[in-house]
C-alpha positions as CSV (number, residue, x, y, z in Angstrom):
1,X,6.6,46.3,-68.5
2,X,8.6,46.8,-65.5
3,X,6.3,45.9,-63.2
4,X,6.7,43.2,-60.9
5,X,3.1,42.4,-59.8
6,X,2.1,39.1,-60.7
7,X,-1.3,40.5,-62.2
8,X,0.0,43.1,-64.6
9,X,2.7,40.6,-65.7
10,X,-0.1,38.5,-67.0
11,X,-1.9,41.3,-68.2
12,X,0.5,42.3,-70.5
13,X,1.7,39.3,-71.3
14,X,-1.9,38.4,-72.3
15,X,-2.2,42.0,-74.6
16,X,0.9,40.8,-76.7
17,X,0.1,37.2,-76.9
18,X,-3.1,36.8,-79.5
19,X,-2.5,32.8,-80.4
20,X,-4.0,29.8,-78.6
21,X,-2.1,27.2,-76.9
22,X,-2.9,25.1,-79.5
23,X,-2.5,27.6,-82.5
24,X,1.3,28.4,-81.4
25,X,1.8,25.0,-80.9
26,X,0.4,24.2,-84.8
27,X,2.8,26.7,-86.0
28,X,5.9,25.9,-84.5
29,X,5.6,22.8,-86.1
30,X,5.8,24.3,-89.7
31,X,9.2,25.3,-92.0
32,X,8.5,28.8,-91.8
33,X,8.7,29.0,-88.0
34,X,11.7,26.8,-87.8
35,X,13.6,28.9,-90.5
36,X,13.6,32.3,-88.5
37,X,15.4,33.7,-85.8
38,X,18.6,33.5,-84.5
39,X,20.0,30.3,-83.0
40,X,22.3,31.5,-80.0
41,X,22.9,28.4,-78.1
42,X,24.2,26.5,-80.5
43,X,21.5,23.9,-80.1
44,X,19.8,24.0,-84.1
45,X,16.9,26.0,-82.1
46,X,16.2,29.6,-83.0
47,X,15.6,31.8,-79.3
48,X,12.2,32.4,-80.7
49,X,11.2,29.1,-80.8
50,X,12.4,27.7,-78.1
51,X,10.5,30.5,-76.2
52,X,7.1,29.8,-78.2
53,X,7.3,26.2,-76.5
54,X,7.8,28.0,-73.3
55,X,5.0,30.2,-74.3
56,X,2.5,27.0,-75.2
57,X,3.1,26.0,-71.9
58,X,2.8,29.1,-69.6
59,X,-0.6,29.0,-71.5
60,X,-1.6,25.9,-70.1
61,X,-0.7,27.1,-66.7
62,X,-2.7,27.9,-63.9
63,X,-2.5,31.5,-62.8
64,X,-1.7,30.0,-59.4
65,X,1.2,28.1,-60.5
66,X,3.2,30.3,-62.2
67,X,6.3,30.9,-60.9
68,X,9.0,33.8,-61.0
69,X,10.8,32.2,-63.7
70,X,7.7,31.9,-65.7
71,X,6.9,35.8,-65.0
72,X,9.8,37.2,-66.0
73,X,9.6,35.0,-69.4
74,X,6.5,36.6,-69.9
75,X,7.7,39.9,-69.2
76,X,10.6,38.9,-71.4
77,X,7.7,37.8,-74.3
78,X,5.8,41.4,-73.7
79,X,9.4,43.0,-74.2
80,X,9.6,41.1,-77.2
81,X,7.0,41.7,-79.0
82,X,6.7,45.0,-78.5
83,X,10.1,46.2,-79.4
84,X,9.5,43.5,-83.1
85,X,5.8,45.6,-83.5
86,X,7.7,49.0,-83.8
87,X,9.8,47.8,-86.7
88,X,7.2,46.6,-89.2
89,X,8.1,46.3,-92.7
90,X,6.8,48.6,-94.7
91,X,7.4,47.7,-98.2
92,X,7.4,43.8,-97.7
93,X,4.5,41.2,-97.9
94,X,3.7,41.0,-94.1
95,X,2.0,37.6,-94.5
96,X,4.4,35.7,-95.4
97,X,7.5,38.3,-93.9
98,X,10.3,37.0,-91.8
99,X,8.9,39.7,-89.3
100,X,5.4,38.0,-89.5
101,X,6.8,34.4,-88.7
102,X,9.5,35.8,-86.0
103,X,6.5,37.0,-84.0
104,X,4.0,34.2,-84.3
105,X,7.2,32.3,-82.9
106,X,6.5,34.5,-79.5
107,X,2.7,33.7,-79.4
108,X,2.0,37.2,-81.6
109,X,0.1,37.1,-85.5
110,X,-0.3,40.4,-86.8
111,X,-2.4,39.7,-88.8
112,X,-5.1,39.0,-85.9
């Protein structure tokens, strides 16, 4: 999603995110969500979840106060989970798959 139009950002942000505010938020409370991904800052915080908080609140945003920094984190999220949907496991569980829980993390459930 290249696009820069503040519409089709949301758009396709809105395709790749299935959870509620309050679902995500619920999950990224659990083990499993805490114990995937890769922690690149050093700060004990997977990137994943540190953008599912992000992603909990852009949902409780107004479309009229987003603003460019929370576009591109949701074209960053629509990246995201599209690139993760190409590679599903196929001989794995998917409920309860590292895969799975790494995409709930950005707002996504497969299983929805």
């Amino acid at each position: 999603m290249a696009s820069e139009d503040p519409d089709t950002v949301r758009e396709g942000f809105g395709e790749v995110v299935n959870m509620t505010a309050g679902e995500l938020e619920k999950w990224l409370g659990t083990d499993e969500s805490q114990s995937v991904g890769q922690d690149s800052d050093g700060s004990g915080e997977s990137t994943g979840h540190a953008s599912g908080r992000r992603i909990v609140d852009l949902l409780r945003t107004k479309k009229g106060d987003l603003t460019s920094d929370d576009l591109a984190h949701m074209r960053k999220v629509h990246g995201y989970v599209r690139r993760h949907l190409a590679q599903r496991p196929q001989k794995e569980e998917v409920e309860t798959s590292r895969w799975r829980h790494s995409l709930m993390n950005w707002g996504h459930d497969p299983l929805k």
